[in-house]
C-alpha positions in Angstrom: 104.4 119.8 85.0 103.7 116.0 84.8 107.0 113.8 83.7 106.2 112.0 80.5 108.3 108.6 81.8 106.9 106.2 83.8 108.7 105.0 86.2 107.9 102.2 88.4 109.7 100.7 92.0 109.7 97.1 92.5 111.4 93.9 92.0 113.1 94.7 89.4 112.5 98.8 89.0 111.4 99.9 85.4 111.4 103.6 83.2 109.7 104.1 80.1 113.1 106.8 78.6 115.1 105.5 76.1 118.5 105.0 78.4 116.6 102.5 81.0 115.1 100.1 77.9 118.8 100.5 76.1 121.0 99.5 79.5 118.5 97.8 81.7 120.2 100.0 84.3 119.6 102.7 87.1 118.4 105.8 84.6 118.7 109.4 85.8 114.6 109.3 86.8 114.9 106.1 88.8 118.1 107.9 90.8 115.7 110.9 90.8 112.8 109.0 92.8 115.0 107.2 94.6 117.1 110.1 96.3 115.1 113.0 96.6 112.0 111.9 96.2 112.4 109.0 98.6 115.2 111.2 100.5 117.7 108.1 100.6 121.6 109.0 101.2 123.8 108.4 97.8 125.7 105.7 99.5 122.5 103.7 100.9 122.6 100.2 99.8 119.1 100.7 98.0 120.0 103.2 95.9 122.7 101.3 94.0 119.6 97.9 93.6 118.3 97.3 90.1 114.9 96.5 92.3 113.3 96.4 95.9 111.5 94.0 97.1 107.9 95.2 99.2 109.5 94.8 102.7 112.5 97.1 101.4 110.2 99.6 99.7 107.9 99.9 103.3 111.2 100.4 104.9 112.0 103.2 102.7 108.6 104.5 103.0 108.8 104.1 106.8 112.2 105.9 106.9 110.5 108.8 104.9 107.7 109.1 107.4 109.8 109.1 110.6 112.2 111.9 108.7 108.7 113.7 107.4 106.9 113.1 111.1 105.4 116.8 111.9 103.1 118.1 114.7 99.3 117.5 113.9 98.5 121.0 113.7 101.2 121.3 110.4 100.0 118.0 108.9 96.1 119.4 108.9 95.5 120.0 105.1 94.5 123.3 104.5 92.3 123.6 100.8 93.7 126.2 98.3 90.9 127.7 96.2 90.8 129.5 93.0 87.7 131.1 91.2 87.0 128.2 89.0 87.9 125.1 91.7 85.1 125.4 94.3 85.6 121.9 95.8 86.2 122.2 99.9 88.2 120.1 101.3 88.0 118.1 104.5 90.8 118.4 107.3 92.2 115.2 108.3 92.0 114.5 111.7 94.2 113.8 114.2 95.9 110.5 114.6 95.3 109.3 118.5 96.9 106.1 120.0 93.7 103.9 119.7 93.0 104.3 116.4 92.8 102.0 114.0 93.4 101.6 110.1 89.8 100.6 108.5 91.4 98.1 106.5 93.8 96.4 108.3 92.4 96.7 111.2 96.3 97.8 112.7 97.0 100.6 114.7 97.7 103.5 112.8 100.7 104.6 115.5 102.3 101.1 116.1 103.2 100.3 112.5 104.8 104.2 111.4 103.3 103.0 108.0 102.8 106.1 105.9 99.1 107.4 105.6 96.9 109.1 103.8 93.4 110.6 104.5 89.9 110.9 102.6 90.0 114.5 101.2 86.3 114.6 100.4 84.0 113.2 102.9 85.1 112.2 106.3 88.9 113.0 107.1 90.0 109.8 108.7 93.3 108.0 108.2 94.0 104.7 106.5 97.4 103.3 105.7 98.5 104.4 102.3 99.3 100.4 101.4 96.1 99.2 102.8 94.2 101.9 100.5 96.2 100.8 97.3 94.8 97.2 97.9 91.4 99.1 98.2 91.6 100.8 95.2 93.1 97.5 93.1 90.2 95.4 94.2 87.7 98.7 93.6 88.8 98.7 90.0 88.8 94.9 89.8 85.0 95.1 90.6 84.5 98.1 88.3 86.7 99.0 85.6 87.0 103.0 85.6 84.9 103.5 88.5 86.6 106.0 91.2 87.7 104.8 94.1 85.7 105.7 96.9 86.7 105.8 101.2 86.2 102.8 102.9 84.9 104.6 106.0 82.4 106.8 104.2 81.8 105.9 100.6 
């Protein structure tokens, strides 16, 4: 079930419910996000913040990673497929110390950035940041168009 507010992190935080636009305050969803989607303690300074700024989000994001950090063989996605959803699904390979994020050119391993992985054509790992400036300047180019892998198109 998808939530029908939008919430957003950031300098300062927003919610689209009612309480948020009445008190300009920390609503129920932003404390929702922030401690167990983001898994920060109740008494962590950046819970109590009406907004983060981008190097306190990527710590927060790094902190979630190190917590979340799993052997390769339980990161590999593995598709589920139902009789109407055919689509297969590529693995994601594994991360080695030389590799590099297409984007920013960074080692993937140095940083402990979070990352993602193309699902649909060739399996290799970009930072998750790095891709959401992809994908801004992919729709800035063409509105609606879907963003595509920078690796493999």
């Amino acid at each position: 079930r998808r939530c029908p507010w939008q919430v957003v992190l950031g300098e300062p935080h927003s919610c689209s419910c009612s309480a948020f636009r009445r008190e300009r305050g920390l609503c129920k969803h932003l404390c929702w996000i922030l401690l167990k989607k983001y898994r920060l303690p109740r008494d962590h300074e950046y819970a109590f913040k009406l907004g983060l700024l981008e190097r306190e989000i990527e710590d927060m994001l790094q902190r979630l990673q190190q917590r979340q950090t799993l052997s390769p063989q339980q990161t590999t996605f593995l598709p589920t497929l139902n009789e109407q959803d055919e689509m297969l699904f590529i693995r994601q390979k594994e991360i080695s110390r030389e590799d590099i994020c297409p984007i920013c050119q960074e080692e993937l391993l140095k940083m402990m950035l979070p990352i993602t992985f193309c699902r649909y054509g060739c399996g290799n790992n970009v930072h998750i940041k790095c891709m959401k400036i992809w994908a801004d300047h992919q729709d800035e180019l063409r509105p609606g168009s879907v963003v595509k892998c920078p690796l493999c198109r």
